[in-house]
N, C-alpha and C positions, 0 to 999 in steps of 0.2 A: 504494500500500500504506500503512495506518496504524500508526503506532508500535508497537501488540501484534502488528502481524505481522512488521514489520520486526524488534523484537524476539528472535522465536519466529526465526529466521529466521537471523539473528546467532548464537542457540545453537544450531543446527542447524549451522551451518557451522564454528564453533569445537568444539564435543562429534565431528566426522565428518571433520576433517583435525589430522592431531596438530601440526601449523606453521602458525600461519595470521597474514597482516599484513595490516592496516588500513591502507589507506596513498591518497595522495593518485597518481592518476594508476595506471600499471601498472608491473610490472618493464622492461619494454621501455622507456616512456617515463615517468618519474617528473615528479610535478610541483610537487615544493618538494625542498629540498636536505636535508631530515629523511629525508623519505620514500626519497632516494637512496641516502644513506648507510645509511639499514637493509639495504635491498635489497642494498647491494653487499656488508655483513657476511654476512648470509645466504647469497648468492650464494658467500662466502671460502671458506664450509664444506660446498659442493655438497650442503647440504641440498633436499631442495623440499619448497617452501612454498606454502599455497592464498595465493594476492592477493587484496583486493578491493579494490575501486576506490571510494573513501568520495565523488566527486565524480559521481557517478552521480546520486545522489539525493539532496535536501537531506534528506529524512525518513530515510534512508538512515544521513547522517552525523550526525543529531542521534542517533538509535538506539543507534548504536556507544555514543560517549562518555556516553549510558544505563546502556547495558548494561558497560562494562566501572567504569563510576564515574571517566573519566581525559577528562582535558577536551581534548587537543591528542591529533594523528597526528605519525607510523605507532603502531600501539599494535600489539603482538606475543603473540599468546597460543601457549602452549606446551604441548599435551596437556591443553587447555582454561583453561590458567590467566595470566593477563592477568601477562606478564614486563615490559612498561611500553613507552616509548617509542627512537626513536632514541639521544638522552644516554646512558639506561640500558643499553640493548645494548653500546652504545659503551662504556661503564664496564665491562661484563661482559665483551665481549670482549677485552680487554685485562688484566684480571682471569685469564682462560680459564674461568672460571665457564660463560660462554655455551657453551664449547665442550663443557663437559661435559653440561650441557643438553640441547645437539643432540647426543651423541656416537649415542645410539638408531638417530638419521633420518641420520647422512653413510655416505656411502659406503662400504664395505669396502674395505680398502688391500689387494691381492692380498700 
């Protein structure tokens, strides 16, 4: 695939899941210690989020950091809008910012 498709493709996937992460490797098996640490915030707030796996394709991962203007993973978009990386989560989460963020997507507390 070429970059205007990868592109197209990237906002298709960001505009059709409202949680989506960029991220190296999968949730299952993460594969750099950024990429972990999102997955495991994420994971805090039994949100679900689409994955993709930016080591798939190298056209793939140059696309991303195209398309969202952000040079490094996991990059995290949120109802289409690019929330940033690991660091920043990590800064929101702790904030509770994030948590308001995803309060839409977690779970109902019975």
């Amino acid at each position: 695939m070429d970059r205007k498709a990868w592109l197209e493709k990237i906002d298709e996937i960001v505009k059709s899941h409202p949680v989506v992460l960029f991220m190296k490797g999968t949730p299952e098996f993460p594969q750099c210690g950024f990429s972990q640490r999102a997955v495991a915030i994420l994971q805090s707030y039994g949100v679900p989020f689409e994955a993709v796996n930016v080591l798939l394709d190298p056209e793939l991962r140059e696309a991303v950091k195209e398309y969202g203007n952000w040079p490094t993973y996991p990059q995290l978009y949120v109802n289409g809008e690019l929330i940033g990386g690991s660091d920043i989560m990590a800064e929101m989460h702790a904030s509770g910012e994030l948590r308001e963020l995803l309060a839409p997507f977690m779970p109902k507390e019975d």
